[in-house]
Backbone as numpy.savetxt, mean C-alpha at the origin, in Angstrom:
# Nx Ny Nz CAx CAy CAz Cx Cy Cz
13.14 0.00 -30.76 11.71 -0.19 -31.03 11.14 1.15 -31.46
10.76 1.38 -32.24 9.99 2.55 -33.18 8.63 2.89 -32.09
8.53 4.06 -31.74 7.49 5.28 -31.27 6.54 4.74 -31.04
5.91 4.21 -32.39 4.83 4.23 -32.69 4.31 2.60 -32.21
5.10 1.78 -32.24 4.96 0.48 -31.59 4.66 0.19 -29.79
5.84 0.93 -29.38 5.77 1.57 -28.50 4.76 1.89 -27.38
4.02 3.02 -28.16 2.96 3.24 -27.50 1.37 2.44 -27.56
1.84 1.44 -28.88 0.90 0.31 -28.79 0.55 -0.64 -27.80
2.27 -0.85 -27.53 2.19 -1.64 -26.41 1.99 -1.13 -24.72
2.32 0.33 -24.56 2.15 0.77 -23.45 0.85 0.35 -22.83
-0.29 0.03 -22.94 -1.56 -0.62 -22.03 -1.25 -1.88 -21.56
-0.85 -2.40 -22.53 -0.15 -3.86 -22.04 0.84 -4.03 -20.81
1.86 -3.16 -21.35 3.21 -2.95 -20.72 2.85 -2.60 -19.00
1.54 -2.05 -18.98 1.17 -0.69 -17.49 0.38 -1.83 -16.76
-0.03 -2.67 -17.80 -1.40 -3.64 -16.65 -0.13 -4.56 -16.25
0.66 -5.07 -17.27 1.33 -6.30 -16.45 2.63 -5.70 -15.39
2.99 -4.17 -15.39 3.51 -4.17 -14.43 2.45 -3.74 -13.19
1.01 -3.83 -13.68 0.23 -3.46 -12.11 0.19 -4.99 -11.94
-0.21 -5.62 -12.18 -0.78 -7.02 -12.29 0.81 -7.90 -11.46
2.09 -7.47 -11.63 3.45 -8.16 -11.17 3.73 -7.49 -9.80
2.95 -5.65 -9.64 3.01 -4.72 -8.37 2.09 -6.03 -7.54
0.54 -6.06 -7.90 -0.20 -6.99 -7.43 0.41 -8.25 -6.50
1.02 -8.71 -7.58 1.09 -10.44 -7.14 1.83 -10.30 -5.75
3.11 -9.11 -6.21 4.50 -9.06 -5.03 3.64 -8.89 -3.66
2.60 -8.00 -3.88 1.70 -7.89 -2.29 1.42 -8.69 -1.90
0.37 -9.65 -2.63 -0.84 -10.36 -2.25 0.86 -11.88 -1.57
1.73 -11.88 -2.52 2.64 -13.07 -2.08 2.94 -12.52 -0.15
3.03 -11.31 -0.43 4.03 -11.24 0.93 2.78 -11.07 2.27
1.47 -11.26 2.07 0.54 -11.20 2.88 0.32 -12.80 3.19
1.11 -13.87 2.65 0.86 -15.29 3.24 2.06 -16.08 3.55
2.22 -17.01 4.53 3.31 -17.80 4.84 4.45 -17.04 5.62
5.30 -17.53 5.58 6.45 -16.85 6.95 7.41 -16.13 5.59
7.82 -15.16 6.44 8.38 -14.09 5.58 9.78 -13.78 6.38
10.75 -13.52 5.31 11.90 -13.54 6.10 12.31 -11.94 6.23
12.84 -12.18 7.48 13.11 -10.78 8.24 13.88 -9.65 7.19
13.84 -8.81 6.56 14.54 -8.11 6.05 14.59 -6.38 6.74
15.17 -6.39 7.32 15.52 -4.86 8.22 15.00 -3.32 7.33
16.64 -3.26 6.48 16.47 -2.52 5.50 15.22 -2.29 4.69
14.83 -3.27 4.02 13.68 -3.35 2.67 12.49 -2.53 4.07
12.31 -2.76 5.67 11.69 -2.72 6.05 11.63 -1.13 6.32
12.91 -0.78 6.59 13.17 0.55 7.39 12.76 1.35 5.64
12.75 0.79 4.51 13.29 1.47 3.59 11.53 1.80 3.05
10.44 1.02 3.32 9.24 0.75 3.25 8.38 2.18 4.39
8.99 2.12 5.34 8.71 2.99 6.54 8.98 4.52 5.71
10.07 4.73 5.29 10.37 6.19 4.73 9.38 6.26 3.71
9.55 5.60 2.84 8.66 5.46 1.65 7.03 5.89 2.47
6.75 5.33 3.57 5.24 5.62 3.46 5.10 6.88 4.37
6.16 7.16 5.12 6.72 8.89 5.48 6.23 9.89 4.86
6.95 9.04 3.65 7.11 10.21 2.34 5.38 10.52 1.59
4.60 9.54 1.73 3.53 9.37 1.36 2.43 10.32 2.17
2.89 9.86 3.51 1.87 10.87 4.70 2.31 11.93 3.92
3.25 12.65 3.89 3.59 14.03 3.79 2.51 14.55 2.44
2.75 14.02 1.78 1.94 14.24 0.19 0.98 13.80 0.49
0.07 13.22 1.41 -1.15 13.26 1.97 -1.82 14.48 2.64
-0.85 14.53 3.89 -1.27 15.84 4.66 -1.29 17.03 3.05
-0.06 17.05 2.34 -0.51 18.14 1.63 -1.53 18.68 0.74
-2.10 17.05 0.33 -3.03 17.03 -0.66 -4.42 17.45 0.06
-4.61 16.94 1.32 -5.17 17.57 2.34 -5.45 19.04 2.60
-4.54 19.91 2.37 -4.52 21.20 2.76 -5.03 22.07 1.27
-4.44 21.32 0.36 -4.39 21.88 -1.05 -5.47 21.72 -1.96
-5.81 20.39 -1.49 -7.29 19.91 -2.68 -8.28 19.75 -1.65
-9.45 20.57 -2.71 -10.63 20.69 -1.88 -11.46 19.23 -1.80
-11.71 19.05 -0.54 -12.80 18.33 -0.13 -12.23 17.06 0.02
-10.87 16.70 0.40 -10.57 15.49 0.39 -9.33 15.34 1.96
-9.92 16.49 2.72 -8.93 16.41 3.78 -10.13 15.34 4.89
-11.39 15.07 4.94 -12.14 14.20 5.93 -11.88 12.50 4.97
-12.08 12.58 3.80 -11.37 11.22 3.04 -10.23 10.43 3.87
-9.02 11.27 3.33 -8.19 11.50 4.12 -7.74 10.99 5.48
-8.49 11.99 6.54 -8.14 11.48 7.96 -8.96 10.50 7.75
-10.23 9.83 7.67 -10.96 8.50 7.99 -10.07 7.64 7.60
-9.28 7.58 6.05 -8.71 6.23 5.89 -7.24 6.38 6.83
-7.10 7.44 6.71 -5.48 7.03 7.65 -5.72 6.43 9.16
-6.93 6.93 9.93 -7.57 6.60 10.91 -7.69 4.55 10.98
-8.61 4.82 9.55 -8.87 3.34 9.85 -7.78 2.13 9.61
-6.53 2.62 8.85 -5.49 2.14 8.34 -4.98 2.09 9.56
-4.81 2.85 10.40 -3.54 2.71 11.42 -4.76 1.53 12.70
-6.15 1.46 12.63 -6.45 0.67 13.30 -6.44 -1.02 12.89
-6.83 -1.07 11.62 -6.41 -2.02 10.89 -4.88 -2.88 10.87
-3.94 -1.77 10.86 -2.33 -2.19 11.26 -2.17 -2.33 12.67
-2.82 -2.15 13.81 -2.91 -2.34 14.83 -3.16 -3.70 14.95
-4.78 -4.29 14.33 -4.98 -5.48 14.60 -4.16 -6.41 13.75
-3.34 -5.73 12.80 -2.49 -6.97 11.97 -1.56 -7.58 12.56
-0.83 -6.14 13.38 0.14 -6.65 14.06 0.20 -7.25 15.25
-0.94 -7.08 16.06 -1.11 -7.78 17.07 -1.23 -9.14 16.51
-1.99 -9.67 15.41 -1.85 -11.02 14.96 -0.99 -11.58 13.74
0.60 -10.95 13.74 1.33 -11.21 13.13 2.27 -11.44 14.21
3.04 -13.15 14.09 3.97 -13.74 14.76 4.78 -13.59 14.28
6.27 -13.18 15.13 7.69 -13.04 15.17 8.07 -13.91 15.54
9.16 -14.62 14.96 9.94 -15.83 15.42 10.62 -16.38 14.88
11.59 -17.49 15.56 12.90 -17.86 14.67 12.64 -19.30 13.96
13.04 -18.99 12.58 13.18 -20.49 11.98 14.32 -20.50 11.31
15.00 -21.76 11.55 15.76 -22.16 10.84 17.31 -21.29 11.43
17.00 -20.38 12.99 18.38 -19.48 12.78 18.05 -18.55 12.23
17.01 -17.96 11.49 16.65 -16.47 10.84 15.72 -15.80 11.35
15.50 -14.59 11.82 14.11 -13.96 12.40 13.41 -14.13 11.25
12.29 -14.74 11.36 10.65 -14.31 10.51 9.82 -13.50 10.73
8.78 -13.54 10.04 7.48 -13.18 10.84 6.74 -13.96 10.18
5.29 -14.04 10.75 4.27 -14.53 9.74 2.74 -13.76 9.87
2.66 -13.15 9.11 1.07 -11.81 8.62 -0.30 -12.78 8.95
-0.79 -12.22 9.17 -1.95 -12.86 9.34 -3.15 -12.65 7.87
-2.92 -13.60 7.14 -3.31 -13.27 5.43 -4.51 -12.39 5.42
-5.66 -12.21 6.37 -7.01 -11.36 6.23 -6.30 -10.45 6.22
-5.76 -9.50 7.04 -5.42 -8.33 6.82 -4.89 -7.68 5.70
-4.17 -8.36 4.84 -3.24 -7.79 3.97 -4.18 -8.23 2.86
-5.29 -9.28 3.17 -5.90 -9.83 1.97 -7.21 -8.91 1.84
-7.54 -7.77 2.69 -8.47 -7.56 2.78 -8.23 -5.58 2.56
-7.36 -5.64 2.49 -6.49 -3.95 1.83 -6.06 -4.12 0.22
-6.00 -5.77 0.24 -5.92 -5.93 -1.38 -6.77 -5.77 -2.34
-7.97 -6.56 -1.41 -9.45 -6.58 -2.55 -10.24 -5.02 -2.01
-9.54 -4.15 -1.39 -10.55 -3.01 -1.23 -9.86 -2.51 -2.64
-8.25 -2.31 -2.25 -8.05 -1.82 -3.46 -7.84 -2.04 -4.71
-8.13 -3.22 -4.73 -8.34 -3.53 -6.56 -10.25 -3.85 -6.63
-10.77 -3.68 -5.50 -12.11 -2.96 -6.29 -12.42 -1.24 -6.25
-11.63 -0.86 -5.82 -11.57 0.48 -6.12 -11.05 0.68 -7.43
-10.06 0.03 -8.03 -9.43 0.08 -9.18 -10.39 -0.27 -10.45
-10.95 -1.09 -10.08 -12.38 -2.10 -11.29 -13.43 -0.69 -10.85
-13.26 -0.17 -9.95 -14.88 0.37 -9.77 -14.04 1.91 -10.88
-13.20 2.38 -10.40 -12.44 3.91 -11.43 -12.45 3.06 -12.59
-12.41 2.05 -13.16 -11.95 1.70 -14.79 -13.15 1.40 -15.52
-14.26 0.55 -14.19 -15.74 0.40 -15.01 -16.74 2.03 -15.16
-15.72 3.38 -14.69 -16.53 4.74 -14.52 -15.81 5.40 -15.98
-14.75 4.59 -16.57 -14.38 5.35 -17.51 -12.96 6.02 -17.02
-12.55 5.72 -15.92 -11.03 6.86 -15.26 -10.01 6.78 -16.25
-9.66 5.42 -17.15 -8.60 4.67 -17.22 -8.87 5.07 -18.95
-9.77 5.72 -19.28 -10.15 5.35 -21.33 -9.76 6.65 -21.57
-9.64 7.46 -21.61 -9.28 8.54 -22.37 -8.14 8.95 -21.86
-6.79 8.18 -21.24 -5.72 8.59 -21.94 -5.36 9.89 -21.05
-4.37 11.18 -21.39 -3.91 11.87 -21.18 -5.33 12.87 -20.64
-6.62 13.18 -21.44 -7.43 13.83 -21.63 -8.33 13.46 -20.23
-8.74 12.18 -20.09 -8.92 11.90 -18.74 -8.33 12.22 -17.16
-6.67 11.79 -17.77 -5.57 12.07 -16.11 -5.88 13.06 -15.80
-5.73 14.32 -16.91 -5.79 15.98 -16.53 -7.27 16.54 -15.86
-8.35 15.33 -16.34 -9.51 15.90 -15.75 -9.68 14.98 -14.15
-9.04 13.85 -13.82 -9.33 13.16 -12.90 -8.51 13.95 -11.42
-6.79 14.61 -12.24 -6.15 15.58 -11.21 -6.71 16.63 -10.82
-7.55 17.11 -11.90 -8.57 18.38 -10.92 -9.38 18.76 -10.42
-9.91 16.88 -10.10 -11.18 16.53 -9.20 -11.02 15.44 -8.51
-9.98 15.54 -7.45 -9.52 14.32 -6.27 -10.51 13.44 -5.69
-10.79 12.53 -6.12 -11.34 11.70 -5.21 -11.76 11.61 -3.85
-12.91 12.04 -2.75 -12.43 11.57 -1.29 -12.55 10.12 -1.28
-12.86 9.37 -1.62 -12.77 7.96 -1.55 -11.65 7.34 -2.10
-10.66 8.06 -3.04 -9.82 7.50 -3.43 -9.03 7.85 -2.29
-8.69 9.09 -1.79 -7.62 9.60 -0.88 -7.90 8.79 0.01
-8.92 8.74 0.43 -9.26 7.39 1.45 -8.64 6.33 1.45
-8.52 5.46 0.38 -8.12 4.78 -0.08 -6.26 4.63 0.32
-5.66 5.63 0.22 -4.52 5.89 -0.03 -4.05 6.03 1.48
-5.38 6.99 2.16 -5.03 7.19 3.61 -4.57 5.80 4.14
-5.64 4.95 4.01 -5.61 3.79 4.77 -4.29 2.52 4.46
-4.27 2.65 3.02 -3.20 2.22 3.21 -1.81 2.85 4.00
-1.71 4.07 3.72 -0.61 4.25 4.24 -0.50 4.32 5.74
-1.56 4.53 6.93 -1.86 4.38 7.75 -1.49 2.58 8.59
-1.83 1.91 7.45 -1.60 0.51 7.86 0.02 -0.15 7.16
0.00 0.58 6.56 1.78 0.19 6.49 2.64 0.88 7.24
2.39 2.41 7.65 2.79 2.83 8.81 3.01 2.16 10.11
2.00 1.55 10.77 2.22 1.40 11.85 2.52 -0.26 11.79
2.28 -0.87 11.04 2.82 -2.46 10.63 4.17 -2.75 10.79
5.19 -1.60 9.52 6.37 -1.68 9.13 7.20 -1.24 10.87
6.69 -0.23 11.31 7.37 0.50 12.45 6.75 -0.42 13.52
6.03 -1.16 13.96 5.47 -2.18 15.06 6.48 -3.60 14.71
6.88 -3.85 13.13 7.64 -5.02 13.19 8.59 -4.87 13.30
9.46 -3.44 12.94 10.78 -3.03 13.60 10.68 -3.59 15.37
9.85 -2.64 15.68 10.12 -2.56 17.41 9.98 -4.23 17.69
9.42 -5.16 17.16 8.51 -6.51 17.49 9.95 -7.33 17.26
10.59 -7.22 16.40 11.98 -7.81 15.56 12.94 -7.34 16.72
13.15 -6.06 17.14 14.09 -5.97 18.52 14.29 -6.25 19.59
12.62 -6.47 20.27 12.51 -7.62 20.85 12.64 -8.74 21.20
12.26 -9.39 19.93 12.96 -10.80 19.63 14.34 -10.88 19.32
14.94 -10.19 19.56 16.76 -10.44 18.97 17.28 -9.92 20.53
16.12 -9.18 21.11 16.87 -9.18 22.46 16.76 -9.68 23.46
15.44 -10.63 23.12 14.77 -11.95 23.77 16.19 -12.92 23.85
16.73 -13.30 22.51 17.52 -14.26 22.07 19.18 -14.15 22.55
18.92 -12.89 22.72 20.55 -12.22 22.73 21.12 -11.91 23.94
């Protein structure tokens, strides 16, 4: 495919892989979900890895270390109440679980109106010329944003580990 086609299609190409990131969430926030360990333990590092480049962005970029702690704050209280109302249990012979859809439905629509609210300000239209000016003026509401999620996948992913060992040693 030629360069220049290419980059025609790149807007297209970026929404429908946000729009396919989208769906995979919003699917796994309803109905019984089957136990997957790994994908889980592998989700946990991943948002490890995220705190870390949080705390740093924290230390490094001005004015976005109180952003920051509030959403990780409210994220890890938020994953508190998810998991207290997310059921573990066996069907069929397989550990499940099942999410309690507000929670996960309600980290979805913060952040895809955060996303409509940066694209109706202009974040998303100018391209290269924009990114470079948006990286050297951090958001605290976005980091917020970021806190909280990772705050609530933190303690979700690592509460359904411990919740899953339980139940296998309930059974076992």
């Amino acid at each position: 495919m030629p360069a220049v086609a290419l980059r025609a299609l790149t807007p297209y190409l970026v929404t429908a892989g946000i729009g396919w990131i989208m769906y995979r969430r919003i699917r796994r926030s309803f109905g019984r979900q089957p136990w997957q360990p790994r994908r889980t333990f592998l989700r946990l590092v991943l948002m490890v890895l995220l705190l870390a480049m949080l705390v740093t962005a924290a230390v490094f970029l001005p004015g976005v270390a109180v952003g920051i702690a509030g959403g990780l704050a409210g994220g890890l209280v938020l994953g508190a109440f998810a998991l207290r109302h997310t059921r573990v249990e066996w069907h069929d012979g397989n550990p499940t679980y099942v999410p309690n859809p507000w929670f996960g439905g309600i980290l979805t629509l913060l952040l895809i109106g955060r996303l409509a609210w940066r694209w109706s300000h202009g974040a998303f239209a100018d391209g290269a010329a924009a990114t470079a000016a948006t990286a050297q003026q951090a958001s605290p509401l976005t980091m917020a944003f970021a806190g909280a999620l990772v705050g609530y996948y933190l303690l979700l992913n690592s509460g359904l580990l411990w919740r899953m060992r339980q139940l296998h040693a309930a059974a076992g």
